[in-house]
C-alpha positions as semicolon CSV with decimal commas, in nm:
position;residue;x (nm);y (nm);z (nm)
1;X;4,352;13,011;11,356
2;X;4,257;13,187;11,666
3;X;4,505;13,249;11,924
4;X;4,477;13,128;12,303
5;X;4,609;13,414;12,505
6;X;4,481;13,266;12,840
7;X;4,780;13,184;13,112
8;X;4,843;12,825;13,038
9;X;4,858;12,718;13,364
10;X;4,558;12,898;13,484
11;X;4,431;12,659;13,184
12;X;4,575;12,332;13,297
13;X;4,432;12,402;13,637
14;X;4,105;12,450;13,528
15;X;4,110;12,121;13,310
16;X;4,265;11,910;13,569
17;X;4,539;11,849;13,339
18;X;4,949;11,805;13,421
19;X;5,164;12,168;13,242
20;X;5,394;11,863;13,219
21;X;5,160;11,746;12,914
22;X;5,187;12,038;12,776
23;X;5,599;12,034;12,805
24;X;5,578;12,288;13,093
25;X;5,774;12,167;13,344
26;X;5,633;12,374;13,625
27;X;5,319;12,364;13,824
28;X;5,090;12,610;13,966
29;X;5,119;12,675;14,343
30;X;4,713;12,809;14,350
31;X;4,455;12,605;14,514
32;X;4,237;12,472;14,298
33;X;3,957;12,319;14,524
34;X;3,768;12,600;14,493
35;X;3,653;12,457;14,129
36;X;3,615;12,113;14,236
37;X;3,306;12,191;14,523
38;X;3,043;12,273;14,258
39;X;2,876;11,993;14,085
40;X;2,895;11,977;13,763
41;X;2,622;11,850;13,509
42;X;2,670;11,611;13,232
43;X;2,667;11,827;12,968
44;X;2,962;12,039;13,169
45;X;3,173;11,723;13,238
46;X;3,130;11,671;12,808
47;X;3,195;11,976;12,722
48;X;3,510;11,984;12,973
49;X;3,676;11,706;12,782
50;X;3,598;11,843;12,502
51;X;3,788;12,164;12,602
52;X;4,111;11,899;12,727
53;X;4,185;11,753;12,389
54;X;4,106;12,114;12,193
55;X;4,365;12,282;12,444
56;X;4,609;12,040;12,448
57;X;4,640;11,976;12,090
58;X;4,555;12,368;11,997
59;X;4,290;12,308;11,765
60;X;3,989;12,480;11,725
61;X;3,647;12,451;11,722
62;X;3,585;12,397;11,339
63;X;3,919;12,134;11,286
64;X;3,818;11,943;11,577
65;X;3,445;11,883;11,476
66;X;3,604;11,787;11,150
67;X;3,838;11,540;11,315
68;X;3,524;11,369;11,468
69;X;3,330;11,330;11,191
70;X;3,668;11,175;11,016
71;X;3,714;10,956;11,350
72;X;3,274;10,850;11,325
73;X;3,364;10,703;10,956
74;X;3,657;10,491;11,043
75;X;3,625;10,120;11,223
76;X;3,617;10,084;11,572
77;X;3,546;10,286;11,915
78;X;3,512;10,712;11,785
79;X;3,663;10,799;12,115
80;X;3,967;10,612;12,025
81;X;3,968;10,735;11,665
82;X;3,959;11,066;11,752
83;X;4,292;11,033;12,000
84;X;4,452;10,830;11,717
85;X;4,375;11,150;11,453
86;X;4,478;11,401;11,731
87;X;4,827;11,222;11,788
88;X;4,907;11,154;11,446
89;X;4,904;11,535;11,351
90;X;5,288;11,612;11,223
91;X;5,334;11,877;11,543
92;X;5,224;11,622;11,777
93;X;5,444;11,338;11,626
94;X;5,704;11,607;11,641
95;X;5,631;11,691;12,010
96;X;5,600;11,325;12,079
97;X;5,976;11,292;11,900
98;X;6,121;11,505;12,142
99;X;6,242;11,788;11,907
100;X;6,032;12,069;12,085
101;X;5,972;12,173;12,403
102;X;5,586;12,234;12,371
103;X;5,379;12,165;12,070
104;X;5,334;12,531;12,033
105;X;5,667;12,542;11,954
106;X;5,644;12,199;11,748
107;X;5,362;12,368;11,482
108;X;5,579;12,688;11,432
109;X;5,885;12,465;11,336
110;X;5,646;12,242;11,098
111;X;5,542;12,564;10,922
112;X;5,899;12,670;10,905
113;X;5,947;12,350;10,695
114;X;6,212;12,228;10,931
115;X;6,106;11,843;10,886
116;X;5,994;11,622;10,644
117;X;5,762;11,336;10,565
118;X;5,928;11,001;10,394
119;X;6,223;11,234;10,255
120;X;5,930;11,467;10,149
121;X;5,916;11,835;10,336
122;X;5,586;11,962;10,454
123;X;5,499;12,237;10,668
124;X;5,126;12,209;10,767
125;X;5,111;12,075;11,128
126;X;4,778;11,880;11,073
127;X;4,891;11,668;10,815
128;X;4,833;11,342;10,918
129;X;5,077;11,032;10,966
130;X;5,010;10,705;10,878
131;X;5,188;10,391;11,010
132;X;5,516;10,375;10,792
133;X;5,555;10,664;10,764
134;X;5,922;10,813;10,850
135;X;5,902;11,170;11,016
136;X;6,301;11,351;10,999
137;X;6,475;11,666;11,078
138;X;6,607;11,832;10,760
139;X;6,885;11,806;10,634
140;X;6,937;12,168;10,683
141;X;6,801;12,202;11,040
142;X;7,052;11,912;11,163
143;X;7,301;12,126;11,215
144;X;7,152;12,347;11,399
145;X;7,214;12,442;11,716
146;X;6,866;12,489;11,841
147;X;6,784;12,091;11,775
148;X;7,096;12,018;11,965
149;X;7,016;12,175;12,263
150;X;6,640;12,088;12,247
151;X;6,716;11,735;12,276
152;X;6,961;11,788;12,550
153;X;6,677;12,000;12,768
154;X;6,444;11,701;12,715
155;X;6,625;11,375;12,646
156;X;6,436;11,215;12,967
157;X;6,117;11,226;12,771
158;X;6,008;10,909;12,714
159;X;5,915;10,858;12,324
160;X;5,572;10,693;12,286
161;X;5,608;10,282;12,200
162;X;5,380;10,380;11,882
163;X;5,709;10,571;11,715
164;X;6,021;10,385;11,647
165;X;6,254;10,646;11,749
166;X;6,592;10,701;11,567
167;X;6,761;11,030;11,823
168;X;7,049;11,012;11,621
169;X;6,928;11,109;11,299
170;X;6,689;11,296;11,437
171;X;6,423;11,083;11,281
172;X;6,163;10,849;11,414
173;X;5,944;10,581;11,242
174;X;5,566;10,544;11,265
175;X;5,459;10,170;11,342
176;X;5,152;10,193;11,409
177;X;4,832;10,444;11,537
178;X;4,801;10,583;11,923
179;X;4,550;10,453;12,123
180;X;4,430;10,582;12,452
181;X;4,634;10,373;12,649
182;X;4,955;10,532;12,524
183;X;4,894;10,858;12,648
184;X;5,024;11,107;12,920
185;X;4,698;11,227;13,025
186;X;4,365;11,081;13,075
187;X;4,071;11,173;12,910
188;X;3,695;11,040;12,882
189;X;3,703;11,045;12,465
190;X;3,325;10,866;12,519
191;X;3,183;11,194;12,671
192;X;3,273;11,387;12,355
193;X;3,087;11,137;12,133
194;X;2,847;11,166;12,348
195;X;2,830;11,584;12,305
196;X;2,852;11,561;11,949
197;X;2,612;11,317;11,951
198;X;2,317;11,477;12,071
């Protein structure tokens, strides 16, 4: 997958989007009003959302237009489809959990097969949750320091009503799919159905 070497908050900033989504607690000190006097065209304000939900959930191009066509076959709104495919992606749930700082750092510890699915491990960050399913630490990884102080840097992150978290055990419970509402950011998931739709 390719690599975003771009300053992160230079990124946020140009999105309009929080570093705190992106579990960066700082912000950038720049002004940003020089991007906000030109006028932007429709197809710019599409493709800018577009860019949102691709950067914050580091997918590319190819998995995200896959994720859309997924979100188009399933019942109900696509916009809200698509955020409920996004957020049930393991390193998201894992983000979401509070066991990483950033989600970054939530895919590398999915690969490195530190958690598991319904007892089950699995390291690809875009496997996809469904409601039931129980998401856990290791074994192993319990122990671990790291997890220990994780936690501790971020316990005052507020777990999403959508998991049934268990901090103890390291574990948390999915009950049932995101929707829109439930998230940190805001986003206009219509304008990418839109783009896509053309």
């Amino acid at each position: 997958m390719a690599v975003s070497r771009e300053p992160i908050l230079k990124r946020c900033r140009y999105l309009g989007i929080s570093p705190m989504v992106m579990g960066i607690g700082k912000q950038s000190n720049r002004n940003s009003g020089a991007n906000n006097r030109r006028k932007v065209s429709e197809y710019g304000m599409q493709l800018k959302e577009k860019q949102k939900l691709k950067f914050i959930y580091g997918v590319g191009e190819k998995q995200f237009y896959h994720l859309f066509e997924i979100s188009a076959k399933m019942e109900g709104k696509t916009g809200d489809n698509l955020i409920a495919c996004l957020e049930s992606r393991l390193d998201s749930v894992v983000f979401r959990m509070g066991l990483s700082l950033t989600r970054r750092e939530a895919r590398q510890l999915v690969t490195h097969r530190h958690f598991t699915v319904n007892g089950k491990p699995v390291d690809i960050p875009s496997y996809r949750v469904k409601p039931g399913d129980v998401i856990a630490l290791s074994e192993k990884s319990c122990s671990s320091e790291k997890f220990k102080d994780v936690v501790e840097q971020i316990a005052s992150r507020t777990v999403p009503v959508w998991l049934e978290s268990d901090k103890k055990n390291f574990s948390a419970k999915v009950t049932r799919l995101a929707t829109p509402d439930d998230l940190d950011y805001e986003v206009a998931a219509h304008l990418i159905v839109e783009l896509y739709s053309k």
